[in-house]
Structures are given as structure tokens and as C-alpha cells.
N, C-alpha and C positions, 0 to 999 in steps of 0.2 A: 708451839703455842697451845695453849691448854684451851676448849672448846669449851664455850662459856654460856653464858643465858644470851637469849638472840638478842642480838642490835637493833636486828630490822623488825621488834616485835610487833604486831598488829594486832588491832583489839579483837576481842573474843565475837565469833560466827557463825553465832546459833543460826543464821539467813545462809548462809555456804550451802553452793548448789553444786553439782557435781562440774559444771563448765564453767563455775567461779574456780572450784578448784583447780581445774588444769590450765588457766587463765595465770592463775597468781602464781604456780608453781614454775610459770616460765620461767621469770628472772634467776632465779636462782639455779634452774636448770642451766641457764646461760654461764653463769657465777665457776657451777661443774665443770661445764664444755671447756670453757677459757683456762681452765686451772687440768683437765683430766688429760690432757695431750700426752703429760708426762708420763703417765700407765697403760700407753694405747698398744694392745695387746696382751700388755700383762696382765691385766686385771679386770673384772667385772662389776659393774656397779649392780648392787644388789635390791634395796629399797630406799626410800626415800622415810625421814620421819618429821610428822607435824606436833607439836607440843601445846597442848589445850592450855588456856587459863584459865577454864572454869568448867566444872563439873558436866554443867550446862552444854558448852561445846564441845564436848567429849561426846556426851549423846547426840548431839543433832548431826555430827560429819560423821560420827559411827552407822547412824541408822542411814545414811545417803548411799554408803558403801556395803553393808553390811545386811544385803539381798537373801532370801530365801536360794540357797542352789549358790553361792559365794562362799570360796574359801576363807575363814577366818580362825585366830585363834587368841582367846583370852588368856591373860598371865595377870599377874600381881607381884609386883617389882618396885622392890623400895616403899611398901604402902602405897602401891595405886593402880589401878588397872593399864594395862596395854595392851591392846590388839594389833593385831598383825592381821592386816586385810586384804585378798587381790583385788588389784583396781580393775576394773570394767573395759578399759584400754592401759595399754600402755604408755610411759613417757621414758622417748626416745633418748639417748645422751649419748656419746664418742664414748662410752665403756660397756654399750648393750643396752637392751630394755631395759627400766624398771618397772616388775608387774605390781610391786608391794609396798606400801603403805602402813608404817608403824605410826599408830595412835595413840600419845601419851595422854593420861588425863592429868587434872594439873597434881601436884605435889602434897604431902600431909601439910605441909609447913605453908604454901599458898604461896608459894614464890616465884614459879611460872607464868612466863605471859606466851601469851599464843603468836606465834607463827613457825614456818617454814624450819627445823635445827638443825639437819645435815642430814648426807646422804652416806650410805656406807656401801664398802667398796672391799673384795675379796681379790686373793691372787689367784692367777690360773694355773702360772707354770714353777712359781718356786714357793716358798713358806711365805710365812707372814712374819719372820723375822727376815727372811733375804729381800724383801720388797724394802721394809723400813730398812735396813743396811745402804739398798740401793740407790734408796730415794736420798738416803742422808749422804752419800758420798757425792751427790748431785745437788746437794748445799741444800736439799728440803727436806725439815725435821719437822717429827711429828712427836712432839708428848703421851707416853706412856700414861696411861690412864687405869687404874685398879677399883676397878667398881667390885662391891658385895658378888655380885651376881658373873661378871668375867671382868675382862681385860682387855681394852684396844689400844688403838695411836692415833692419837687425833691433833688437826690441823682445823685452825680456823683463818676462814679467809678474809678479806675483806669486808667487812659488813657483817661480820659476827656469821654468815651461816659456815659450817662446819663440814669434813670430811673427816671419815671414821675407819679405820683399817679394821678388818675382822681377819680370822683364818679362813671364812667356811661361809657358803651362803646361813641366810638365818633360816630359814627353813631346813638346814641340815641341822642346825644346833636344834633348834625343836624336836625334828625327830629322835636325834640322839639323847636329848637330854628329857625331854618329855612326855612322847609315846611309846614309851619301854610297855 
């Protein structure tokens, strides 16, 4: 299944407070847990990402997260900014913490609407082609996806949010690809 613009969209948040955020981000954590049983020990969930509909809430959930003495990291992907934040706590899931927080701002084209879009998910002990092998011989296929920028597998569940197969945490692809 090809991971799509969210279902469960929700309007844009410039008022998002940091325990509105970890409020809202349940359900769909729960969405994870129900569906992530299948890679328990294989694999590690890495970050979670939120996707702005409006310039507007791009800035206000940046600046909630996005503390003097906090890791973050600005990119430009596809015409538009993204950061990559650690959250202040973690949320907890059956594939590990997630400490991180990918913040999309919305799109050139204005065709993003805001909420919750998937979580992404690394392997531990074999490739990122032997997981998607595995999972597909156990009747769960994930769509190859070819972005400008890389390439994942992604599966959407229920309710439009989304699970992303990468090779590597993203904070390894940063380092590798960006702090040469």
C-alpha cells in the first residue's frame, strides 16, 4: 500500500502545547503497538513525523520543541524545510523509544494538511531488503517508494497513518550524508 496524505488529517496547531502533543500522538502510537508485534526484536522504531499544513504550524510546534541546549537539525527537502528534533521525553512503543520528531512544514504546492504521517522503523539484525523479504513472505507487503532524496517501503494502515522501512536510524543518514 502506497502511504498517502493522512486520513486522520487535523486542522492546523499553532495553540499545540508540548502535552497536547503527547496526548494526540497516543492513538496512533496505539495504531504502531497493534500492527509492530510483527518486528518485535527485529527492528527499532526510530522517529515519529508530524506534517504542518501551514507555515504557521510549522513555527509554533518547532519553537515548543526546539529549546536553547536541544538537539535539532534543519534540511530542505523537496522545497521545504524539515527538522529533525529530540523530544524532551520519550514515546514509548513495542520497537523502543522514540526520542525524535520529524517536522514537515507544509508543501510548495499547499497540499498538506496537518497531523500525525508515520513512524519509521529500522532493522537490527538483517538488511532492509531481508526484513521487507520477510515480512512479504508473511503476506505483509510494503510499496517501494523512490523519493528524489532516498528510498523506503511503506505500508499504510488503517486510517491513512503510515509505517516507513529505512536501512539505518536517521540520525545515521545525517551524519553520513550531512556532517562530512
Amino acid at each position: 500500500m502506497k502511504l498517502s496524505a493522512q486520513k486522520q488529517a487535523q486542522p492546523s496547531k499553532p495553540d499545540m502545547t508540548i502535552d497536547r502533543f503527547y496526548a494526540e500522538v497516543a492513538p496512533f502510537i496505539d495504531k504502531f503497538n497493534n500492527w509492530a508485534g510483527e518486528l518485535r526484536f527485529g527492528a527499532k522504531a526510530d522517529h515519529i513525523c508530524y506534517k504542518c499544513g501551514a507555515s504557521e504550524e510549522f513555527v509554533a510546534i518547532r519553537s515548543l520543541f526546539e529549546l536553547p541546549g536541544t538537539y535539532h537539525f534543519l534540511s530542505f527537502i523537496s522545497g521545504r524545510r524539515i527538522v529533525i528534533i529530540k523530544l524532551p521525553k520519550p514515546i514509548p512503543t513495542l520497537l523502543g523509544k522514540i526520542w525524535f520528531l520529524e517536522l514537515s512544514d507544509q508543501k510548495p504546492d499547499g497540499s498538506q494538511t496537518s497531523g500525525f504521517d508515520h513512524i519509521e522503523v529500522y532493522p537490527t539484525h538483517v538488511t532492509l531488503e531481508q526484513m521487507v523479504a520477510s515480512l512479504a513472505e508473511r503476506g505483509i507487503s510494503f510499496e517501494q517508494s523512490i523519493r528524489p532524496h532516498h528510498q523506503t517501503y511503506d505500508l499504510t494502515l488503517k486510517g491513512g497513518f503510515g509505517i516507513r522501512l529505512e536501512p539505518e536510524p536517521l540520525i545515521e543518514t545525517i551524519k553520513r550524508r550531512d556532517m562530512k
